[in-house]
C-alpha positions as a printed NumPy array, in Angstrom:
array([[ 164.515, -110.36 ,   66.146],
       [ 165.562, -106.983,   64.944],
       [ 168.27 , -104.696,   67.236],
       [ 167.036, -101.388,   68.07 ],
       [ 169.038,  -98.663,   69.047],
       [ 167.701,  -96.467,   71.994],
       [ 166.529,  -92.627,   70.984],
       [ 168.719,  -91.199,   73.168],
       [ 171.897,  -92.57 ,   72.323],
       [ 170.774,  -91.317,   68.107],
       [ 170.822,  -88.103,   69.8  ],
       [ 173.422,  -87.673,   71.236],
       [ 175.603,  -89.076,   68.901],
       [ 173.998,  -86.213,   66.613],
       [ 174.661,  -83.711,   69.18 ],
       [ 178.071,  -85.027,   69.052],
       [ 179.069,  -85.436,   65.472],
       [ 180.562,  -82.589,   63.486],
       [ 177.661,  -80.636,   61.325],
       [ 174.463,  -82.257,   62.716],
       [ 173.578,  -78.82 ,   64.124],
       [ 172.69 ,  -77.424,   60.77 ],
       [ 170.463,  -74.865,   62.181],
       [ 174.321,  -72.827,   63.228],
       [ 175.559,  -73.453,   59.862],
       [ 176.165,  -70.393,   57.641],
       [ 173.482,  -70.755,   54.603],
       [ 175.812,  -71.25 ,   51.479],
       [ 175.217,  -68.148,   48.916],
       [ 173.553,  -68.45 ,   45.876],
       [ 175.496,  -69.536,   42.747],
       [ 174.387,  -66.345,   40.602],
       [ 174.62 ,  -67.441,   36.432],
       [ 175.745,  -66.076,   33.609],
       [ 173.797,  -67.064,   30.941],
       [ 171.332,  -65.18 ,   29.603],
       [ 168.358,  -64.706,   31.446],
       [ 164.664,  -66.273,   29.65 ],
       [ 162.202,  -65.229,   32.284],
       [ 161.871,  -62.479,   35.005],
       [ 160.534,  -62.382,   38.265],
       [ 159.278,  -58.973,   39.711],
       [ 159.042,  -58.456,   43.548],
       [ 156.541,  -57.826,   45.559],
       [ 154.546,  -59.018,   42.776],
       [ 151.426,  -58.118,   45.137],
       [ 152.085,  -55.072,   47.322],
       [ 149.597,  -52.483,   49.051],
       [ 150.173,  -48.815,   49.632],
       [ 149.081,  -45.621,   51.731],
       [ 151.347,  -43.418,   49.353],
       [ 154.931,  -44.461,   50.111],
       [ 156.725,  -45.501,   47.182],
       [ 157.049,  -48.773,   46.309],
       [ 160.397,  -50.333,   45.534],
       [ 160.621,  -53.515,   43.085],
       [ 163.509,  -56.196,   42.36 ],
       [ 164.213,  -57.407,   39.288],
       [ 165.206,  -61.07 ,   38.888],
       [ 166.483,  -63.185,   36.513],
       [ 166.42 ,  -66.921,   35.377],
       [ 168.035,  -68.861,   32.801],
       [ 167.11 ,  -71.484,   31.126],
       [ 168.116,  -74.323,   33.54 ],
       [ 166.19 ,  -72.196,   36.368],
       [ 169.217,  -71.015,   37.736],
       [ 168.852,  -67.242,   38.952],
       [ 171.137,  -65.147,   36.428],
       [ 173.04 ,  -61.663,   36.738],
       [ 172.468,  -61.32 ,   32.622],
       [ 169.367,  -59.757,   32.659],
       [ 170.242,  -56.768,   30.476],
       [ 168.39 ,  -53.395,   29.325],
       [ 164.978,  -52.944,   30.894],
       [ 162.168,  -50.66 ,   30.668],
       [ 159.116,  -49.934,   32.7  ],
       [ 155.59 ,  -49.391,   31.917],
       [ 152.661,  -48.851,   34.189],
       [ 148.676,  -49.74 ,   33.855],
       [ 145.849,  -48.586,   35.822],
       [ 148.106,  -46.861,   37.981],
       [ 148.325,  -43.064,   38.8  ],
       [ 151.443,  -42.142,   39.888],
       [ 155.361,  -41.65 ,   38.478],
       [ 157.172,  -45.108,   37.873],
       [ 160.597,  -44.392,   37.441],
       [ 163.696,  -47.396,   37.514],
       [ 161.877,  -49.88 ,   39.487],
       [ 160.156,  -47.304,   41.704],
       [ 156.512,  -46.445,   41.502],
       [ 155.402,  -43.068,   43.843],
       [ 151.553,  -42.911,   44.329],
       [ 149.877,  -39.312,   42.617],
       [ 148.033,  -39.107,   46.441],
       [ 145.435,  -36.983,   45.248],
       [ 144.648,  -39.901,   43.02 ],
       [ 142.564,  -41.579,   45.675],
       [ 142.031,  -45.819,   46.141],
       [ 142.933,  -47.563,   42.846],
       [ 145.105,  -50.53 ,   41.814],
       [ 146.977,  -51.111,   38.977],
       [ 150.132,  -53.019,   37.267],
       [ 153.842,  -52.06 ,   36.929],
       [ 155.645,  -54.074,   34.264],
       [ 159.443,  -54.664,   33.378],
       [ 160.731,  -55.698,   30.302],
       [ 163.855,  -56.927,   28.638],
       [ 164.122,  -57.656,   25.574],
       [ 161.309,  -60.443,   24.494],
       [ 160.598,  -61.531,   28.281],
       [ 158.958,  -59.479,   31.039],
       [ 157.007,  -59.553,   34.287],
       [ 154.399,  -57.641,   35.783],
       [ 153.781,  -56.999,   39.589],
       [ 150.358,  -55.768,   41.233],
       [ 150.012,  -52.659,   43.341],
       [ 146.982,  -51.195,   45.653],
       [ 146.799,  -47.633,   46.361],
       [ 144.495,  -47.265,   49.253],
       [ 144.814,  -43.786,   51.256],
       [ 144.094,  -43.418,   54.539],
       [ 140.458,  -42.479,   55.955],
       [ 137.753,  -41.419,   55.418],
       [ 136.784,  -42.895,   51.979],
       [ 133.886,  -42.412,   50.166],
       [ 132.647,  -44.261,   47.212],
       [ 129.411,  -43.486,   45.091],
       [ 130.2  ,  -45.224,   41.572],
       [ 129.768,  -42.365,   39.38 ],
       [ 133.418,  -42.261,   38.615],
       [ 133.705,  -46.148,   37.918],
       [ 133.07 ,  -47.826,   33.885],
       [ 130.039,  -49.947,   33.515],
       [ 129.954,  -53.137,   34.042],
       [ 133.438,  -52.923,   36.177],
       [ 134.312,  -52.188,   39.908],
       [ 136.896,  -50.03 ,   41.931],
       [ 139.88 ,  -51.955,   41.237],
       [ 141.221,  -51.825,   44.229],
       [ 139.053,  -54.408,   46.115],
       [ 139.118,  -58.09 ,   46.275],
       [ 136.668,  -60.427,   45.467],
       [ 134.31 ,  -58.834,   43.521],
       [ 135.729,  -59.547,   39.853],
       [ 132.916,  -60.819,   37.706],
       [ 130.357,  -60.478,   40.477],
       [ 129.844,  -57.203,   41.089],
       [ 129.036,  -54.516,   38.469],
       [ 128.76 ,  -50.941,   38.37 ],
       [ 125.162,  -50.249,   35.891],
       [ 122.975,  -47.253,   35.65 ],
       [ 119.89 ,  -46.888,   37.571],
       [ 117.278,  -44.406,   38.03 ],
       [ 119.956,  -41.956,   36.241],
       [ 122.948,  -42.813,   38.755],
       [ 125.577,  -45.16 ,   38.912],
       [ 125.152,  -48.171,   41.417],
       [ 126.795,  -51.221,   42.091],
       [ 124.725,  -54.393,   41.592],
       [ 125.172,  -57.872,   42.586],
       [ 123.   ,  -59.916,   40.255],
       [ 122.134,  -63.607,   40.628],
       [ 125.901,  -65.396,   39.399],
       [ 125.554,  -67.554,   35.967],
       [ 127.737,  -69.916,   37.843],
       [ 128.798,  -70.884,   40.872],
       [ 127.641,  -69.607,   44.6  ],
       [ 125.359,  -67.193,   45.012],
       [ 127.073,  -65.858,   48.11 ],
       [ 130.118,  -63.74 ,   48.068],
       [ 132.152,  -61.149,   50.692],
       [ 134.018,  -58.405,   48.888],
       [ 137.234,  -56.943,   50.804],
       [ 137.799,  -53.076,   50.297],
       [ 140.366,  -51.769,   52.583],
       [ 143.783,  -54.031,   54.283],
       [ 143.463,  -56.393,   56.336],
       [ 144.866,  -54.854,   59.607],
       [ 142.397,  -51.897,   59.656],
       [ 140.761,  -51.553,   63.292],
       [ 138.551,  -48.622,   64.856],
       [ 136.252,  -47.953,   61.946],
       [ 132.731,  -47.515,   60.97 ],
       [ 131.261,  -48.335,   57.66 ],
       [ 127.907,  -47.659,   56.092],
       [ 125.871,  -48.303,   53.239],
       [ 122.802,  -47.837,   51.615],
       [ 121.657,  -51.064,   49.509],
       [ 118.104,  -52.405,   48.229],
       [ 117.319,  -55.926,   47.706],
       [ 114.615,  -57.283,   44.818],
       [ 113.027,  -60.361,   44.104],
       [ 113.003,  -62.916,   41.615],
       [ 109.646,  -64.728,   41.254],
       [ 109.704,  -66.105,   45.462],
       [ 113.576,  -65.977,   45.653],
       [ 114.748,  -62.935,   47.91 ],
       [ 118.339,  -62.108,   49.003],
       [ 120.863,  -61.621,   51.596],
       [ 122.693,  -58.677,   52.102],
       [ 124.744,  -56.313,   54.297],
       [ 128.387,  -55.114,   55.296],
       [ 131.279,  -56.683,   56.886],
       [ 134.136,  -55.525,   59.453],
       [ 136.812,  -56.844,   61.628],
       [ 135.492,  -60.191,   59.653],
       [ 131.983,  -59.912,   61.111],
       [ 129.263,  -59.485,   58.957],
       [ 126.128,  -57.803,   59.415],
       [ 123.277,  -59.595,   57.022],
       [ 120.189,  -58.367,   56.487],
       [ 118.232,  -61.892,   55.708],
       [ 115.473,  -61.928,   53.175],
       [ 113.736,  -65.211,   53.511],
       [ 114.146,  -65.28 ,   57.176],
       [ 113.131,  -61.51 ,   57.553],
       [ 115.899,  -61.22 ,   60.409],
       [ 119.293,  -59.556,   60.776],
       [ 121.881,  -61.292,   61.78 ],
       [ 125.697,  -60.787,   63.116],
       [ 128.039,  -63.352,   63.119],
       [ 131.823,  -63.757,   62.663],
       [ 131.339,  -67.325,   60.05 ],
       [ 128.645,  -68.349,   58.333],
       [ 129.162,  -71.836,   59.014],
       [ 130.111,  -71.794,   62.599],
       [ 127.503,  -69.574,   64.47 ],
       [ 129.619,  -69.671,   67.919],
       [ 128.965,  -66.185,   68.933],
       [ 126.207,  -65.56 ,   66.449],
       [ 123.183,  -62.888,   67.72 ],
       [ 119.65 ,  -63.094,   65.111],
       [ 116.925,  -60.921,   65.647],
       [ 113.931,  -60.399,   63.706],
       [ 113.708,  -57.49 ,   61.189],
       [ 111.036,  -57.086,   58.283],
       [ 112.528,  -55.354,   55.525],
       [ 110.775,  -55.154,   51.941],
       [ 112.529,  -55.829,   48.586],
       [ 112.87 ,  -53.045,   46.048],
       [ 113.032,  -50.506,   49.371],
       [ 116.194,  -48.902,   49.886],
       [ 117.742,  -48.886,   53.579],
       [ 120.881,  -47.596,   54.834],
       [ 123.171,  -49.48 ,   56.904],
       [ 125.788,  -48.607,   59.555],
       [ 128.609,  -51.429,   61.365],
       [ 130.815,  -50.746,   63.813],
       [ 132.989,  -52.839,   66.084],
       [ 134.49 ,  -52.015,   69.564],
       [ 137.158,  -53.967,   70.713],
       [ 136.967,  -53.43 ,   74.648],
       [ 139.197,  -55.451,   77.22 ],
       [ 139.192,  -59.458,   76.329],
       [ 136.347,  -59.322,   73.841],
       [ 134.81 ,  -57.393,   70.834],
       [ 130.788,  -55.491,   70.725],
       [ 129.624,  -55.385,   67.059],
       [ 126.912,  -53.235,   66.812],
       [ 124.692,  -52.597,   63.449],
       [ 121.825,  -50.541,   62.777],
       [ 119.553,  -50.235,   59.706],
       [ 117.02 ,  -47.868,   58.887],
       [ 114.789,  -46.903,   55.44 ],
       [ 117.001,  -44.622,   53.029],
       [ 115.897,  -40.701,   53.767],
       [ 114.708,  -41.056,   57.138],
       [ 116.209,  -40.206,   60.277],
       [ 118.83 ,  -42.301,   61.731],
       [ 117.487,  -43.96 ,   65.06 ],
       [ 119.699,  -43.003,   67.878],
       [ 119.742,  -46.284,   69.152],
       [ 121.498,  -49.454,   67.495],
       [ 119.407,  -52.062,   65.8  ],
       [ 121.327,  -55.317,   66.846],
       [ 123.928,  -55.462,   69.345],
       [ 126.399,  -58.599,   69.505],
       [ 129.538,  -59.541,   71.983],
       [ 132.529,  -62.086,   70.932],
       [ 134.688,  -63.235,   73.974],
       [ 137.345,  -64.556,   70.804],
       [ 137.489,  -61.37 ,   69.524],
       [ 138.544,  -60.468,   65.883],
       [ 140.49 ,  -57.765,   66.231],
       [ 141.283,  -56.394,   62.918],
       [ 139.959,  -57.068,   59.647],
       [ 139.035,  -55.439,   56.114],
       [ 135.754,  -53.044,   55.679],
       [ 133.637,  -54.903,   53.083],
       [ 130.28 ,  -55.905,   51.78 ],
       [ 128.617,  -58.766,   51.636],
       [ 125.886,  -60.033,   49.166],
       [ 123.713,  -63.936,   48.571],
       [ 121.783,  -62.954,   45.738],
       [ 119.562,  -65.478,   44.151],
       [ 117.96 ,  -62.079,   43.432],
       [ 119.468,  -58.495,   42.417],
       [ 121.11 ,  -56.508,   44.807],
       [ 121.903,  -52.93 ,   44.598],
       [ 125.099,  -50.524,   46.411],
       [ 124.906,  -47.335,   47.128],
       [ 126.654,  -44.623,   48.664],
       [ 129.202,  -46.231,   50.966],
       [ 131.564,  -44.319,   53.439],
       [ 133.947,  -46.007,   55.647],
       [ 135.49 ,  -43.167,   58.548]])
């Protein structure tokens, strides 16, 4: 039969001994090298901006990993940025409006490259005449090799067509995550594809407002696959119809009221809101987006967030 020793007298032994308190030991300083450096490390190599400058750090590895002083000479480039990067500072050009881009040092044979999002504050407005075919602002996330900006009708939309791979269904984040107290609004138009018809509609504070084509209903709801707090009405809409669409979300005491109201492209907005929802777990904050399941073509227009 095995000997145990009790739990308490382990701890206070530790308690006792000299250095089992780590957590009040000084950390020890990084052993800096001296060999030459073979890759770099930029930092933040993802960063977001309103139009403060951004300030990166340049570090240094050699060849065993070990972080190095001998970096040497470097020199900056930028890409898809509009702005002034000067020795490891990039300033925003303001009246540049929302775009992303990539600031790059280099030393010798070896560089890195960090990310940076210019997003100004509101109101934004975003029609897709400025953007290339066949891309998207840069700015947002998620909608890389989904979403495309193509000519209709002689304007520039964007379009979500059915994916060649993967899900059909995708959420598309325009703005940082800690935005609150906004309203966004859209216009969009949804087709059909021999009996297939698709989903569509805007998000905010990470509730989305879906306009649903097979069902014929609009629906709010904070995740898709957990309806907790969902609210479904019905709502005929036709495909190849344009409608406008307006979100908003109220955050009022201990819960949130997401409202959304649709209406046909060109006619009068109705003074009253379509759909009207309540969430006693409220989200409180989350990124203005869009939202698309398209088993059939979807089309973007015209969307403000103020």
């Amino acid at each position: 039969m095995r000997n145990f020793i009790p739990l308490y007298v382990i701890l206070t032994v530790c308690i006792l001994a000299t250095g089992c308190a780590s957590k009040e030991m000084a950390p020890k300083p990084v052993e800096m090298s001296t060999a030459p450096a073979v890759s770099l490390l930029l930092t933040p190599a993802e960063t977001l901006t309103s139009g403060d400058p951004v300030v990166f750090s340049v570090i240094g590895f050699d060849a065993d990993g070990k972080q190095t002083s001998a970096i040497g000479a470097t020199e900056w480039s930028q890409a898809g940025l509009t702005g002034t990067l000067q020795e490891g500072t990039f300033t925003p050009d303001t009246s540049a409006g929302a775009h992303a881009g990539t600031a790059t040092v280099q030393s010798g044979d070896i560089k890195a490259t960090a990310r940076v999002r210019v997003i100004p504050s509101l109101p934004w407005t975003e029609d897709f005449e400025a953007i290339e075919l066949e891309k998207i602002p840069t700015h947002w996330i998620g909608a890389t090799g989904k979403f495309f900006v193509r000519e209709k009708d002689g304007n520039k939309i964007l379009v979500k067509p059915p994916p060649q791979r993967g899900l059909d269904r995708s959420n598309v984040y325009i703005g940082p995550s800690t935005m609150k107290d906004y309203q966004i609004q859209v216009d969009l138009m949804g087709t059909k594809n021999k009996r297939r018809v698709p989903d569509m509609g805007l998000i905010a504070n990470r509730y989305t407002l879906d306009m649903q084509g097979r069902h014929q209903r609009l629906q709010i709801r904070s995740w898709a696959s957990d309806l907790r707090m969902a609210k479904t009405i019905d709502f005929a809409w036709e495909t190849d119809v344009w409608y406008t669409m307006k979100m908003m979300v109220e955050i009022k005491d201990d819960k949130a009221i997401i409202r959304g109201k649709v209406w046909r492209t060109g006619e009068s907005e109705p003074a009253e809101w379509t759909i009207t929802a309540e969430d006693p777990l409220p989200n409180r904050e989350g990124s203005p987006g869009i939202y698309g399941n398209s088993p059939a073509d979807i089309y973007y227009d015209n969307l403000k967030v103020w």
